[in-house]
C-alpha positions as CSV (number, residue, x, y, z in Angstrom):
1,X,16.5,130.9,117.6
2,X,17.3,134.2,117.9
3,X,19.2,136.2,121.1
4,X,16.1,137.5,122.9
5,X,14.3,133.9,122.1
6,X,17.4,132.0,124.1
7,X,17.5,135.0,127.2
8,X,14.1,133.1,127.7
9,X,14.4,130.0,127.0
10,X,17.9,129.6,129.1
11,X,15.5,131.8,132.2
12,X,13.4,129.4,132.0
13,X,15.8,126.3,131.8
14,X,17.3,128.0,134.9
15,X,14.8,128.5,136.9
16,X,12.9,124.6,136.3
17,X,16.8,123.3,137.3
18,X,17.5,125.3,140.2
19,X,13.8,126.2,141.7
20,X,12.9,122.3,142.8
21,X,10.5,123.5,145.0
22,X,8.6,125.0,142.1
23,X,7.2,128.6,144.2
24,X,8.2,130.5,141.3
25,X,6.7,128.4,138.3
26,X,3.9,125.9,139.5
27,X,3.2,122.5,137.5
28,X,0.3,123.7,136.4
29,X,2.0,126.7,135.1
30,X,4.3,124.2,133.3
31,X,1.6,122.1,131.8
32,X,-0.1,124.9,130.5
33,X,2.4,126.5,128.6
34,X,3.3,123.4,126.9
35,X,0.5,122.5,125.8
36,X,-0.3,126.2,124.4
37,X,3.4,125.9,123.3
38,X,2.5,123.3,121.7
39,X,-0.9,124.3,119.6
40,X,1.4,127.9,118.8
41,X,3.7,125.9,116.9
42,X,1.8,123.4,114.9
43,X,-0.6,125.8,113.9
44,X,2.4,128.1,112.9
45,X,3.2,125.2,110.9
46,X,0.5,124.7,109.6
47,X,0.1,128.3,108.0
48,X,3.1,128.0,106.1
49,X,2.7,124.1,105.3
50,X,5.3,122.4,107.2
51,X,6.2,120.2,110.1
52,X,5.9,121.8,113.6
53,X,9.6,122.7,114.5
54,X,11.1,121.8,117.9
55,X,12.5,124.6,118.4
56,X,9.8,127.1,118.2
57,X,7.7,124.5,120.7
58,X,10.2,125.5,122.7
59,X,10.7,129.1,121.9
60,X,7.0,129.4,122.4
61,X,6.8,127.4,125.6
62,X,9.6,129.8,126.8
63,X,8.0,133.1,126.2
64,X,4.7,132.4,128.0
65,X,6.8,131.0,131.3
66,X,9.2,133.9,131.4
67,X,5.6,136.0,131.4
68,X,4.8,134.3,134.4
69,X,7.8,134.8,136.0
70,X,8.0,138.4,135.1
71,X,4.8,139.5,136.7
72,X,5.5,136.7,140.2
73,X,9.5,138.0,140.4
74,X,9.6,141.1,138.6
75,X,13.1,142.2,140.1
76,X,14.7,138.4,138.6
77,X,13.0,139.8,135.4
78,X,14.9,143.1,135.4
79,X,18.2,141.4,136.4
80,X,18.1,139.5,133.4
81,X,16.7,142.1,131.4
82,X,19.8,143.8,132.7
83,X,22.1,142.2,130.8
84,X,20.2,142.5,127.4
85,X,22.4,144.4,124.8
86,X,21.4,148.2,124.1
87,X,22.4,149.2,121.0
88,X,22.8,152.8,121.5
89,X,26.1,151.8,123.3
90,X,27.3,150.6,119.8
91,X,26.7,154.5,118.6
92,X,27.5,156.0,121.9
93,X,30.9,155.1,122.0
94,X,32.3,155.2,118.4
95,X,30.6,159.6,118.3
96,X,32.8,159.9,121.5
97,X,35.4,158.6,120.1
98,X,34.9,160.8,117.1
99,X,35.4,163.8,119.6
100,X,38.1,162.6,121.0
101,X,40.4,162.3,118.2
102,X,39.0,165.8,117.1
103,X,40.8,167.2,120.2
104,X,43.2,164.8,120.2
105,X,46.0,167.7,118.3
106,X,45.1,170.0,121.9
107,X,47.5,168.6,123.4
108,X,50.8,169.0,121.7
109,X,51.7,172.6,120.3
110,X,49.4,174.3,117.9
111,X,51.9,176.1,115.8
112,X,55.2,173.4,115.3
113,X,54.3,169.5,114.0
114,X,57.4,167.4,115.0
115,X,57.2,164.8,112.2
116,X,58.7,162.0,114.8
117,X,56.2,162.4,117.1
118,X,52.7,163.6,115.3
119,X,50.1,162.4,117.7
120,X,48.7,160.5,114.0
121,X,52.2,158.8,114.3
122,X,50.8,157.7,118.1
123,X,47.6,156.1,116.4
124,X,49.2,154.4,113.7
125,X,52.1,152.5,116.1
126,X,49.3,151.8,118.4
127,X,47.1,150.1,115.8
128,X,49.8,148.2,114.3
129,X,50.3,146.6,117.6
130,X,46.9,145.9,117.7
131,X,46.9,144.4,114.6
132,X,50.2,142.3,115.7
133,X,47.9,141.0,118.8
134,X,45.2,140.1,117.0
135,X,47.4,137.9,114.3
136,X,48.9,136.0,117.3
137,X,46.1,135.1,118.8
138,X,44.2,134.1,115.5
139,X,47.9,132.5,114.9
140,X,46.8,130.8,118.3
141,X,43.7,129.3,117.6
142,X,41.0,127.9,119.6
143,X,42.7,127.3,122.6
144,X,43.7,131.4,122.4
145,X,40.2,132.0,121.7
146,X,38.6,129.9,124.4
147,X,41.1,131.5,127.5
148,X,39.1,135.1,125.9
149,X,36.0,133.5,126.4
150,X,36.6,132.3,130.1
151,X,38.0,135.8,131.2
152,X,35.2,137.2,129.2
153,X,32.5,134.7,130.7
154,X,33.7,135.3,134.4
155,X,33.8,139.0,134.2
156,X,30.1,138.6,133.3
157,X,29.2,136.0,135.9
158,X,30.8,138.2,138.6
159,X,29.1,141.5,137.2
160,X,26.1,139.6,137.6
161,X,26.1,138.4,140.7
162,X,26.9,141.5,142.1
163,X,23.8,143.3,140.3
164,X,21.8,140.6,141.5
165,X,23.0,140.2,145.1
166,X,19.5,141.5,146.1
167,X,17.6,138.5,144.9
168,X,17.2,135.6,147.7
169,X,15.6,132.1,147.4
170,X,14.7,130.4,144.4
171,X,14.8,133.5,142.5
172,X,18.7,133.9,143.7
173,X,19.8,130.5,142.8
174,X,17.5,131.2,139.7
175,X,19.5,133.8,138.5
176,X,23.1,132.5,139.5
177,X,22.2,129.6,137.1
178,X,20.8,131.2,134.5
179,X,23.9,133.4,134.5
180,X,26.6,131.0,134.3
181,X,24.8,129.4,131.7
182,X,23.8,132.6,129.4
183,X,28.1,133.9,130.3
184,X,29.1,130.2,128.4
185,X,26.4,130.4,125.6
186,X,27.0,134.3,124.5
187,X,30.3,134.6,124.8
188,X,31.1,134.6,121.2
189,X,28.3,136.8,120.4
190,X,29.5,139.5,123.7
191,X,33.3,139.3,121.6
192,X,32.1,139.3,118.4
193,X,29.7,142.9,119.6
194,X,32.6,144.2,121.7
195,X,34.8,143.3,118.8
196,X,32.2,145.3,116.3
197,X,32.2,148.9,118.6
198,X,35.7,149.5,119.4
199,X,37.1,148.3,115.9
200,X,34.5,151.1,114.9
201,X,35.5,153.4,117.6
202,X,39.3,152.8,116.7
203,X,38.7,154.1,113.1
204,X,36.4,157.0,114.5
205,X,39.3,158.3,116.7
206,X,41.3,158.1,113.4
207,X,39.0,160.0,111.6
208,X,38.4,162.3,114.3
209,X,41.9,163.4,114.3
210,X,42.3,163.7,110.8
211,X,39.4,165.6,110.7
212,X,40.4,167.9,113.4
213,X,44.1,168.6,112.0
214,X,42.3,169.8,109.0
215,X,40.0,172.3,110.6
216,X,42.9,173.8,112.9
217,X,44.9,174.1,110.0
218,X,42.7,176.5,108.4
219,X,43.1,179.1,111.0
220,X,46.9,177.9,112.4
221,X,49.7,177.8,110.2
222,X,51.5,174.6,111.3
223,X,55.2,174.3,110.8
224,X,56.8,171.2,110.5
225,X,60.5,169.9,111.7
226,X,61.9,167.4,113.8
227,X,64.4,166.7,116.8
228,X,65.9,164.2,118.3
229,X,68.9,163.2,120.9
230,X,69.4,159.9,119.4
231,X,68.9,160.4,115.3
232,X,70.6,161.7,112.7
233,X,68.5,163.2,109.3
234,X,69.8,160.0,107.6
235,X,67.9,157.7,110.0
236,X,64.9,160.1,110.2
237,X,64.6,160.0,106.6
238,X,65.2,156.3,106.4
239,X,62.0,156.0,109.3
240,X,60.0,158.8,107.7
241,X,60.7,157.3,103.7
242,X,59.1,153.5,105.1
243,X,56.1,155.4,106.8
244,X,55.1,158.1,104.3
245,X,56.8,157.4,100.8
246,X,53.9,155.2,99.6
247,X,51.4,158.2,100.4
248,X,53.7,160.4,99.2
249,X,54.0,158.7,95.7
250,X,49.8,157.5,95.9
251,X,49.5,161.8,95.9
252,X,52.2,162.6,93.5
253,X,54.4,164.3,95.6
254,X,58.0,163.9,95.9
255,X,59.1,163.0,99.2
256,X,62.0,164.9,100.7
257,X,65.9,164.0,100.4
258,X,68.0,163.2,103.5
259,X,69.3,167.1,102.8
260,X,66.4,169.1,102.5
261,X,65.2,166.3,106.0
262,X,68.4,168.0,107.6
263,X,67.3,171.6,107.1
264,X,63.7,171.5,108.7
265,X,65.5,170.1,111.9
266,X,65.2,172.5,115.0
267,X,66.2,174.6,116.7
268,X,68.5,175.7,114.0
269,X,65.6,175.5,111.3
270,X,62.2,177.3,111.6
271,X,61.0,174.1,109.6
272,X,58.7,174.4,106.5
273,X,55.2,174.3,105.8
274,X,53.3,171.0,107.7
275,X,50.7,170.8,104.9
276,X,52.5,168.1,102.9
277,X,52.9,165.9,106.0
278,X,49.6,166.6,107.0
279,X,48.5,164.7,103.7
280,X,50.7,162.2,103.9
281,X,49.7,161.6,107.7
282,X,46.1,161.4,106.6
283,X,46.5,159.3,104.2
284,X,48.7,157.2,105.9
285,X,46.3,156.4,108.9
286,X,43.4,156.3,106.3
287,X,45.2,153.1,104.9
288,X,46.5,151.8,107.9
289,X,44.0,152.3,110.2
290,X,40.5,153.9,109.3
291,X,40.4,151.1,106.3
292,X,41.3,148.0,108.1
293,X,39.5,148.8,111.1
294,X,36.2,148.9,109.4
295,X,36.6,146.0,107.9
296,X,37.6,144.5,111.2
297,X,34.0,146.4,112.4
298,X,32.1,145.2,109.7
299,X,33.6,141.4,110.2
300,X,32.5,141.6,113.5
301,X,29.2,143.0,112.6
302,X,28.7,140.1,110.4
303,X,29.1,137.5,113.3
304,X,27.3,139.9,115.3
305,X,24.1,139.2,113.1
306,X,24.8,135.3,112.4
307,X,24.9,134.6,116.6
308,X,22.2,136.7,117.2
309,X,19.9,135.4,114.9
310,X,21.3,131.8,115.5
311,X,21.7,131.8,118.6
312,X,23.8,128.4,119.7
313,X,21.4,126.4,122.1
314,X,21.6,122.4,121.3
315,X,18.2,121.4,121.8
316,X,19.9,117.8,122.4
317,X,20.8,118.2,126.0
318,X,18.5,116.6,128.4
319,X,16.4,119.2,129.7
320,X,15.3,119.9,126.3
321,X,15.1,116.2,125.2
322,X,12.5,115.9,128.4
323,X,10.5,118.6,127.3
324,X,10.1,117.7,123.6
325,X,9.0,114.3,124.4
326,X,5.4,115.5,124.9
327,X,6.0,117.3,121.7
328,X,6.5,114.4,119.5
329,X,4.0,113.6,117.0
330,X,5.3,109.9,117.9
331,X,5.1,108.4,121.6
332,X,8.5,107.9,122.6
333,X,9.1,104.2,123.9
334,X,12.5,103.4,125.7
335,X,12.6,99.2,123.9
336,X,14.1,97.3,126.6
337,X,15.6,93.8,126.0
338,X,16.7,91.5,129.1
339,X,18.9,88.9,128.8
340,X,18.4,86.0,131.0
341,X,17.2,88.2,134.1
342,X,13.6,88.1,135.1
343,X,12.9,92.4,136.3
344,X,11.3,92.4,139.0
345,X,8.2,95.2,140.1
346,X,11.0,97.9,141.8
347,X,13.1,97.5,138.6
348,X,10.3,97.7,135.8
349,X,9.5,101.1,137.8
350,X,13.3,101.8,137.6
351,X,12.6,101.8,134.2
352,X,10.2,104.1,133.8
353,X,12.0,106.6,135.8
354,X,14.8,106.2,133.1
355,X,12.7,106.3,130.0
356,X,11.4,109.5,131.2
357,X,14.7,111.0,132.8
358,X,16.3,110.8,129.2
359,X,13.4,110.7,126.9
360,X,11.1,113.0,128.2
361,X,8.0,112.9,130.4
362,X,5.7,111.2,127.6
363,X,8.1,108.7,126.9
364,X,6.5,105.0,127.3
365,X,8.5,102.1,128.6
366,X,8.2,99.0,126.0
367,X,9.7,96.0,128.0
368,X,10.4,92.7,126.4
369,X,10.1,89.3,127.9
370,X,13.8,87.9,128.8
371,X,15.9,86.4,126.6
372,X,17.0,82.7,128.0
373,X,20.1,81.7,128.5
374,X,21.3,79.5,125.4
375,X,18.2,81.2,123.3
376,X,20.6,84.4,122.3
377,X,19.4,83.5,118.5
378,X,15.8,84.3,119.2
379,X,16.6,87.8,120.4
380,X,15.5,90.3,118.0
381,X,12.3,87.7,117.2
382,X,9.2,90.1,116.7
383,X,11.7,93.1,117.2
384,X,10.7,95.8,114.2
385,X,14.3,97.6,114.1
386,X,12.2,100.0,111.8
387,X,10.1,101.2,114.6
388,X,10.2,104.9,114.3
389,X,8.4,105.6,117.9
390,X,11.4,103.6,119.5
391,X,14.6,106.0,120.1
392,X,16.7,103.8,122.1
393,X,17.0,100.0,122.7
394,X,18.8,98.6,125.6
395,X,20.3,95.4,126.0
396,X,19.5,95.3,129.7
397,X,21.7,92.9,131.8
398,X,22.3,92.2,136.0
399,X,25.8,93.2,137.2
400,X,25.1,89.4,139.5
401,X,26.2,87.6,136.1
402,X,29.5,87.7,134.6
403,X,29.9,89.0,130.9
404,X,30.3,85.5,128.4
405,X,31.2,86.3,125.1
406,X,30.0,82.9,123.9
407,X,26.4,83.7,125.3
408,X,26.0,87.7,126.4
409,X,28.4,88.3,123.6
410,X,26.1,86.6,121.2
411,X,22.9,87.6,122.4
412,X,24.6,91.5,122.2
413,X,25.9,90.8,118.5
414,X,22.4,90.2,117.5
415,X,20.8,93.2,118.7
416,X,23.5,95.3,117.4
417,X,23.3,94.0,114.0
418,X,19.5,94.3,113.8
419,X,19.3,97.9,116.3
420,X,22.4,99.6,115.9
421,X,23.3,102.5,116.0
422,X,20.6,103.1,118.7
423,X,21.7,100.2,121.2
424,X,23.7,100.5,124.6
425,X,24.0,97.8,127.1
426,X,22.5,98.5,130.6
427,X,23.6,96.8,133.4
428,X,21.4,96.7,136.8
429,X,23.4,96.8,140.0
430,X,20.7,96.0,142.5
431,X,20.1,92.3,142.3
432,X,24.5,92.1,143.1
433,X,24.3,95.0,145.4
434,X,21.4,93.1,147.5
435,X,23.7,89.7,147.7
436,X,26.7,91.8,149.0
437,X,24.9,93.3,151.1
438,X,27.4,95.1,153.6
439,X,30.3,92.6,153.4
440,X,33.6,95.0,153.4
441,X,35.0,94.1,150.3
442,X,31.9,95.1,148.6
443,X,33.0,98.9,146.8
444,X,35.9,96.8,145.2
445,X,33.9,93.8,144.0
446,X,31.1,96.1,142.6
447,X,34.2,98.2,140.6
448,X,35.7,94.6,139.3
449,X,33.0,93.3,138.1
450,X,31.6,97.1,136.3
451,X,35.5,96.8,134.6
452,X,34.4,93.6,133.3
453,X,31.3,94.7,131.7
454,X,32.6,98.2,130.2
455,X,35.6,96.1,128.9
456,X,32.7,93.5,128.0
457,X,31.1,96.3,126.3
458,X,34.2,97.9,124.2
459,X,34.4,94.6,122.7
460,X,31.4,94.6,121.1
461,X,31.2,98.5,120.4
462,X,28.5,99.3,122.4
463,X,28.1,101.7,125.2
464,X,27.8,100.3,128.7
465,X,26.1,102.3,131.7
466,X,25.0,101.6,135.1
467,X,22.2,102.1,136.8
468,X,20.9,100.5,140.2
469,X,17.3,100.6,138.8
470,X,15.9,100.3,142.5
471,X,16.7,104.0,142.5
472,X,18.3,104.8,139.4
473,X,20.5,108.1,139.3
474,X,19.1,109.2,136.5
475,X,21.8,112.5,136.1
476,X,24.7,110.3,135.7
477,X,23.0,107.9,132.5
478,X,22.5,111.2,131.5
479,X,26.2,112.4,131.5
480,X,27.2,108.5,130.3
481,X,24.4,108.5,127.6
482,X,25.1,112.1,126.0
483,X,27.1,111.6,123.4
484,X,24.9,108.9,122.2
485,X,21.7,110.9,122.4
486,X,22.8,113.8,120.8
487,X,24.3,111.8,117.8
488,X,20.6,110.6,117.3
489,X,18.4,113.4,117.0
């Protein structure tokens, strides 16, 4: 999706986590925009003969909610609008700094050029530092690159919350989300923009000064020379030869001896002409800076254009997994296998709050009858591993058992052969926490026996969570599922 397309889709994210209450976007506000979300897309699809795409469900879905929101909180509308990118700043600032290097000559004398300290000298040392920076830190490396994002991404986050100090209430908390979630996402795309202007403006100022000796020299008569406390016209030349020879020779014009160096030096010398050095200045920044620079600009443009129109938002997280389960042209079903434990009414509805909670809110629960113990054999009997509505079986166990490899091990190795990679082992607390009831060894006999299983678990290569499924905390088998779930879609 592109940049404008994730603004509102991460609004809208922000606002469904943080508003819980729901004043600023109702159910029914919800359920309507998914549903029209959802007859946009396929009947986009349709038009151009494919499959309806995920994404622009959720594009779609977006862009009708933050309509809502816009006319109901106008001002959390304009502080996000806020923060959209203008793109007359990218011309604004390089014609500025066009003008500046134009006047950039003002400030030393208009009628002498001292060769060791031209104010073109100035830009070219500066660059190459520049240019020194940027090779460390691409030297550097991700880690270099991530600290830029961070200072980046809070510089943002504070900017923001100031500008949006005057929102209170759901839209407040609204905002402050969305914001430290929209700093993390566009962080490469705010370098890679940042990046693009002031490489241009860097080359403007170049040009600008170039351009600006030029004109002043058609109505001054410049005179160059040189002084110095510290050098001799044997080490000037020496500095002046590595800096200007190769413009000198890409013209055609000898450069000067260390002799005729020694007779423009002041104040016993009225120095010579400065045209010469003036070309070979100008062609010296030309190569060293104006050239590099905009291809450093047009770099930066490029990944400009690539994150903008691709903007990164995974689609696998959870919030997005929830809403794309009423998308599906499949039901969802959450397959759910126990192993010699009988569920009982609290846990089956346990269950269900799961399927949903990392499936979506269509998902359907599809519980087996127990396995017995001794009957591990018989486990994946009338099990189609094939089943393309199913998106993840569980092997669900009671944390009251202990793990046996001979009979939970078995009864595991047969599901994983028949379901993997889609399997993880889920253990239910409830029926163990019940027998301990408040006894005060409790907290370290429910960690011993949750080692046993996620060592259980690692022995048989398949990922373990816990849930009490009386009230299952459905945010932390997200967090323990992730990886998983985003591997599968």
């Amino acid at each position: 999706m592109n940049e404008t397309a994730a603004r509102q889709v991460l609004l809208v994210r922000a606002v469904e986590s943080a508003d819980s209450a729901r004043t600023l976007l109702s159910e029914t506000d919800r359920q309507h925009a998914a549903r029209a979300a959802t007859e946009l897309a396929r009947w986009a699809a349709s038009e151009r003969g494919e499959a309806a795409s995920a994404e622009l469900f959720v594009e779609r879905r977006a862009e009708l909610l933050a309509g809502k929101l816009a006319e109901r909180e106008p001002r959390l509308a304009q502080a996000v609008e806020a923060f959209a990118w203008r793109p007359w700043i990218g011309v604004l600032l390089p014609l500025a700094a066009l003008v500046l290097g134009a006047f950039v000559q003002q400030v030393g004398d208009r009628q002498h050029i001292n060769v060791l300290a031209f104010p073109l000298l100035s830009i070219i040392v500066w660059n190459v530092v520049v240019y020194a920076a940027l090779a460390l830190h691409l030297v550097a490396g991700t880690r270099g690159g991530a600290r830029r994002s961070s200072r980046l991404r809070r510089a943002v986050v504070n900017s923001a919350r100031r500008g949006g100090s005057r929102l209170r209430g759901a839209a407040g908390a609204s905002f402050a989300a969305f914001m430290d979630e929209w700093s993390r996402a566009s962080a490469g795309l705010l370098m890679a923009r940042g990046g693009r202007v002031l490489h241009l403006a860097a080359a403007c100022i170049a040009l600008g000064a170039i351009a600006g000796m030029y004109v002043r020299g058609l109505v001054f008569e410049y005179r160059a020379g040189w002084e110095s406390t510290f050098l001799d016209a044997t080490q000037v030349h020496a500095i002046l030869s590595i800096l200007l020879a190769p413009a000198a020779r890409a013209l055609a014009m000898p450069f000067p001896g260390v002799n005729e160096i020694a007779a423009i030096q002041w104040p016993a010398s009225g120095g010579e002409s400065a045209a010469r050095w003036i070309h070979w200045y100008a062609l010296t920044v030309a190569a060293l800076v104006v050239g590099p620079r905009l291809v450093l600009a047009v770099t930066a443009r490029w990944r400009e254009q690539r994150l903008s129109q691709r903007f990164p938002v995974g689609l696998d997280e959870p919030y997005f997994r929830r809403l794309l389960g009423g998308f599906a042209v499949h039901p969802v079903r959450l397959r759910v296998v126990p192993y010699s434990y009988t569920v009982d009414e609290a846990g089956v509805r346990g269950l269900e709050t799961v399927a949903k909670g990392i499936l979506g809110d269509n998902a359907e629960l599809a519980l087996r009858p127990p396995v017995a113990f001794g009957a591990e054999a018989s486990s994946t009997a009338g099990i189609d591993a094939a089943d393309r509505t199913t998106a993840l079986s569980v092997a669900l166990f009671t944390l009251a058992a202990t793990p046996e490899h001979e009979n939970h091990g078995a009864f595991l190795e047969n599901l994983r052969r028949a379901l993997a990679p889609r399997l993880i082992a889920l253990v239910d607390e409830a029926p163990y926490r019940r027998r301990l009831g408040d006894a005060p060894a409790a907290g370290e006999r429910l960690a011993e026996r949750r080692g046993a299983w996620s060592a259980f678990g690692t022995a048989h290569g398949v990922t373990v969570a816990f849930a009490d499924l009386s009230a299952p905390d459905v945010a932390r088998l997200e967090r323990d599922l992730q990886p998983l779930l985003a591997a599968g879609r």
